[in-house]
C-alpha positions as CSV (number, residue, x, y, z in Angstrom):
1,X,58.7,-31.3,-11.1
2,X,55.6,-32.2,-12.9
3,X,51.9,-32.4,-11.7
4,X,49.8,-34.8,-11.9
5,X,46.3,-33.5,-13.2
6,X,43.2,-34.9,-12.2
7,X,40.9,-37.0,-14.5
8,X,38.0,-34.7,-16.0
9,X,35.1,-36.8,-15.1
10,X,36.6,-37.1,-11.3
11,X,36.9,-33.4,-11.2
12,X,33.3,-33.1,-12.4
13,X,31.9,-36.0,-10.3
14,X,33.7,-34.0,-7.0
15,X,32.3,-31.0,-8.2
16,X,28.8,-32.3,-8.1
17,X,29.4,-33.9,-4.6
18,X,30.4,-30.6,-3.5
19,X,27.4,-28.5,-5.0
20,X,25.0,-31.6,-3.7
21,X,26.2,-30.9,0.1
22,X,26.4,-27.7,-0.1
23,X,22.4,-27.1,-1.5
24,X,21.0,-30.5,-0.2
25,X,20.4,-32.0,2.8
26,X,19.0,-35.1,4.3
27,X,17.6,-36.3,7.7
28,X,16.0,-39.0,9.4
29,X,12.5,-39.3,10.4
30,X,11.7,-41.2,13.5
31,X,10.0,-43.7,11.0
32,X,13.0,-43.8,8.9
33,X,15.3,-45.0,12.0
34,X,12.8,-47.2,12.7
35,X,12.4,-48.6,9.1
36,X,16.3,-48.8,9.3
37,X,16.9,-50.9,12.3
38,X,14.3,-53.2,11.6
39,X,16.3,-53.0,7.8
40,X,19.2,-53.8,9.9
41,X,17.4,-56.7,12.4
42,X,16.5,-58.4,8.5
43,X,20.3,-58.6,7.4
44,X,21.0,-60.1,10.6
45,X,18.8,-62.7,10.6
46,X,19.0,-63.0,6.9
47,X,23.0,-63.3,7.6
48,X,22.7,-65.8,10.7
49,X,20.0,-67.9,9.4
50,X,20.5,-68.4,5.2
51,X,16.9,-67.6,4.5
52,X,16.3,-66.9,1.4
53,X,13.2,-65.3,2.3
54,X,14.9,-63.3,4.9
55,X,17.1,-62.0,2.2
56,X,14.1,-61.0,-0.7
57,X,12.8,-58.9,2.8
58,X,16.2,-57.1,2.7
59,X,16.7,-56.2,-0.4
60,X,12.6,-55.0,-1.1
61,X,13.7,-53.3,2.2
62,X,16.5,-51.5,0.6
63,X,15.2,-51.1,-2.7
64,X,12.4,-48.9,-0.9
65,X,15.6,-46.7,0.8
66,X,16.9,-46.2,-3.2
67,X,13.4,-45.6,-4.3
68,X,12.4,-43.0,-1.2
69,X,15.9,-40.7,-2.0
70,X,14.7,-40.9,-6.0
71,X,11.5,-39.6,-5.9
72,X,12.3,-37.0,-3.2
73,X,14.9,-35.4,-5.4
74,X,12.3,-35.9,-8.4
75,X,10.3,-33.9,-6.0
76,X,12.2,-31.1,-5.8
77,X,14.0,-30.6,-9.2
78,X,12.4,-27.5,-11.2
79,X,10.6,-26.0,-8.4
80,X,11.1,-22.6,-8.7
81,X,10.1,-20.5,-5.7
82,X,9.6,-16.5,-5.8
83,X,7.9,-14.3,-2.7
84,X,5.6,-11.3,-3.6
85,X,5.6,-8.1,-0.8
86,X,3.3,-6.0,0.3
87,X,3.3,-2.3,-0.3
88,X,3.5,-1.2,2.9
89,X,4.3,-2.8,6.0
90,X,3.7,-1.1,9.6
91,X,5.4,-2.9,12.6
92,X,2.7,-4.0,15.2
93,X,0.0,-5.1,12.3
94,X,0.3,-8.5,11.1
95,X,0.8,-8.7,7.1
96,X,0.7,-11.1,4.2
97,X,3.5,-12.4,2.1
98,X,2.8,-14.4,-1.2
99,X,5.2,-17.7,-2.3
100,X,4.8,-18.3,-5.9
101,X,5.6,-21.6,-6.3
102,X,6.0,-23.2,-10.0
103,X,6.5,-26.8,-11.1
104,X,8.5,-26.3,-14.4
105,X,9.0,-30.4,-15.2
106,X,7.3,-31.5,-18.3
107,X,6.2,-34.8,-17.3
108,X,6.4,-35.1,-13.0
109,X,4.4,-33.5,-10.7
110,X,5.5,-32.9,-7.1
111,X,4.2,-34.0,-3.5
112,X,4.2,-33.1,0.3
113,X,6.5,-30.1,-0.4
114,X,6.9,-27.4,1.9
115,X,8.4,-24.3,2.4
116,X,10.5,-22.0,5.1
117,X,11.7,-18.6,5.4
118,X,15.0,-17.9,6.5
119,X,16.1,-15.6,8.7
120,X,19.4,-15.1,10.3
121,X,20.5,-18.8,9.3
122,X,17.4,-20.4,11.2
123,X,14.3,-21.6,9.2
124,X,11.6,-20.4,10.3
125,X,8.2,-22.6,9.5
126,X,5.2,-20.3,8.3
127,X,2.9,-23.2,7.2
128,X,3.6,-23.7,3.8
129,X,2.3,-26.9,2.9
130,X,1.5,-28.4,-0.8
131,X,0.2,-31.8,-0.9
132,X,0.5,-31.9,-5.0
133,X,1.9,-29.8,-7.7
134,X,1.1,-30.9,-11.4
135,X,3.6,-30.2,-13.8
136,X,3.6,-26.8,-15.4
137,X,1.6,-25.2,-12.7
138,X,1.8,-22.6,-10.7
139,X,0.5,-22.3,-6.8
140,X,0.2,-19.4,-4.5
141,X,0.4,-19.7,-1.4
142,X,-0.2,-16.6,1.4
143,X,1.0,-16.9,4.9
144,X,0.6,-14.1,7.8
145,X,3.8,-12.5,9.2
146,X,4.1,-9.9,12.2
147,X,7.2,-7.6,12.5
148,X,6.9,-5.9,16.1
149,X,10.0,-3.1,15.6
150,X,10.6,-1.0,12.4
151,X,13.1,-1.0,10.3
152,X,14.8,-3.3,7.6
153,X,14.5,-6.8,8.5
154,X,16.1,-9.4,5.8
155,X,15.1,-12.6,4.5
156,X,18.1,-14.2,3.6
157,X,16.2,-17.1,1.5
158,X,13.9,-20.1,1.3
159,X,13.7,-24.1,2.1
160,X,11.9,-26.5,0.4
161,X,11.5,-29.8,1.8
162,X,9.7,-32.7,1.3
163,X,8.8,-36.5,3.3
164,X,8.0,-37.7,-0.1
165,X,7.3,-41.0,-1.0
166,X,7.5,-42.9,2.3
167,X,8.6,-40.6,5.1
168,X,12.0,-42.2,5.7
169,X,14.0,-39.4,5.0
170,X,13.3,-35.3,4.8
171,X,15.1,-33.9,1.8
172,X,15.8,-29.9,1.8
173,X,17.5,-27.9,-0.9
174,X,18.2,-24.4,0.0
175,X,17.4,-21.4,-2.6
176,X,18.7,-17.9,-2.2
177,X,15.6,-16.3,-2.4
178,X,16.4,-12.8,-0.3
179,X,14.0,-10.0,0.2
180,X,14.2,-7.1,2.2
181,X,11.8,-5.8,4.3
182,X,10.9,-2.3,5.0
183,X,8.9,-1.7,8.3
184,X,7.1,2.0,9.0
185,X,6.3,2.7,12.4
186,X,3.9,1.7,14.3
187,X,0.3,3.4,13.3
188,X,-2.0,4.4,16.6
189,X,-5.1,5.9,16.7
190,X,-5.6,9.6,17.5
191,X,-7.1,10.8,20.8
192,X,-10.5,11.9,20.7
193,X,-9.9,15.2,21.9
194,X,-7.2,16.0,19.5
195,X,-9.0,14.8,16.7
196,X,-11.9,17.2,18.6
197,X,-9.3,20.2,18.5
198,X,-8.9,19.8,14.7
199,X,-12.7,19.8,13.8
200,X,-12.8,22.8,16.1
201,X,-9.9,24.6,14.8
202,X,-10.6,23.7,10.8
203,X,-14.7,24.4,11.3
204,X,-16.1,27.6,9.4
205,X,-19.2,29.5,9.5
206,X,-20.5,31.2,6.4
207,X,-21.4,35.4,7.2
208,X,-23.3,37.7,4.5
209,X,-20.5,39.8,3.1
210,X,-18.6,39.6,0.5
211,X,-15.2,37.9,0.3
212,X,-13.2,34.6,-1.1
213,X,-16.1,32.2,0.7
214,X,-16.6,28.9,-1.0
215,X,-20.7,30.2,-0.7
216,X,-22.0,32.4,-3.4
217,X,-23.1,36.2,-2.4
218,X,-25.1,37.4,-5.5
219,X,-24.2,37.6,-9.2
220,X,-23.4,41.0,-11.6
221,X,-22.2,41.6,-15.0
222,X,-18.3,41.8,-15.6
223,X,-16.8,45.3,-14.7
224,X,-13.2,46.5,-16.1
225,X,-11.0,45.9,-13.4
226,X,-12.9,42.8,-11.7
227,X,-10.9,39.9,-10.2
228,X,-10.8,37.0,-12.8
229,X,-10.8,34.7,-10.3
230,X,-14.2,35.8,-9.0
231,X,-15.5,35.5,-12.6
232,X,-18.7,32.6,-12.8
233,X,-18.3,30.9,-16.4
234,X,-21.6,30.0,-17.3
């Protein structure tokens, strides 16, 4: 029985859809549902009343919608994000990461963007905040984290999102930026009385005879037979 194949450009335009959802999403902002119902309070009386007035309102009310989910995906297009370590890590002391963020659009800059860690699924907020990134620049931006147990602990990747241009909508796309973490144990300081017990045990006294000392006891010439390590090269 034959098959019917899909169209190409459907297939591609599905595609897309699918790789959009799956890396983008989009939320309200309390001032977006309120810009919407008062959007939605305008076609009503626009609908009930035949005002043209009431209907150039709508659609500048609209148009701002189109414009706000334009410029927030303009705002996020060629941001490339990567996270610098430190060294060492020691659970208990609080540490600094590094983001690297880099605007790679020729002609755009980018606004209000920030970033989150994430960690088991959740994102986590660390305060990264960028009011403006010119094109072809590159920002760094260091944030404090503490890790209280030892171990591995995994970053499974990053979320940038921005409120750009009018804070009706907050656009994320997810990036799968994963580091692992390696935490060494918690570092405490040394009783005084231990550290006492060392000085005591590794002190030395210096004592006129000869031997290996790191003092010197007198100077002769070479005799056949004489250590050469006890030799002084002048």
């Amino acid at each position: 029985m034959p098959t019917r194949r899909e169209p190409q450009g459907r297939a591609t335009l599905r595609g897309f859809f699918r790789w959009f959802s799956r890396h983008r999403t989009i939320r309200l902002t309390p001032e977006g549902v309120r810009f919407l119902l008062l959007s939605g309070a305008a076609a009503a009386a626009a609908i009930n009343t035949g005002n043209n007035l009431l209907y150039l309102l709508l659609a500048m009310m609209l148009s701002l919608i189109v414009v706000s989910g334009i410029l927030s995906e303009q705002c996020l297009k060629q941001v490339i994000l990567r996270r610098r370590l430190p060294p060492h890590l020691f659970a208990g002391e609080p540490t600094t990461l590094t983001m690297v963020m880099t605007n790679h659009k020729r002609a755009l800059a980018s606004f209000s963007l920030r970033v989150m860690d994430v960690v088991n699924g959740v994102p986590v907020d660390r305060g990264i905040h960028v009011l403006h990134l010119p094109n072809r620049t590159t920002t760094l931006q260091a944030y404090p984290v503490l890790l209280t147990r030892r171990g591995r602990h995994r970053i499974e990747g990053v979320k940038l999102l921005t409120r750009f241009p009018f804070g009706i909508f907050v656009k994320a796309v997810s990036m799968p930026l994963e580091s692992e973490l390696v935490v060494y144990p918690e570092r405490k300081p040394l009783p005084n009385t231990l550290t006492q017990e060392f000085v005591a045990v590794g002190s030395h006294r210096s004592v006129s005879r000869r031997g290996r000392g790191p003092d010197l006891y007198n100077l002769r010439l070479y005799q056949t037979g004489d250590d050469s390590r006890m030799i002084h090269w002048m």
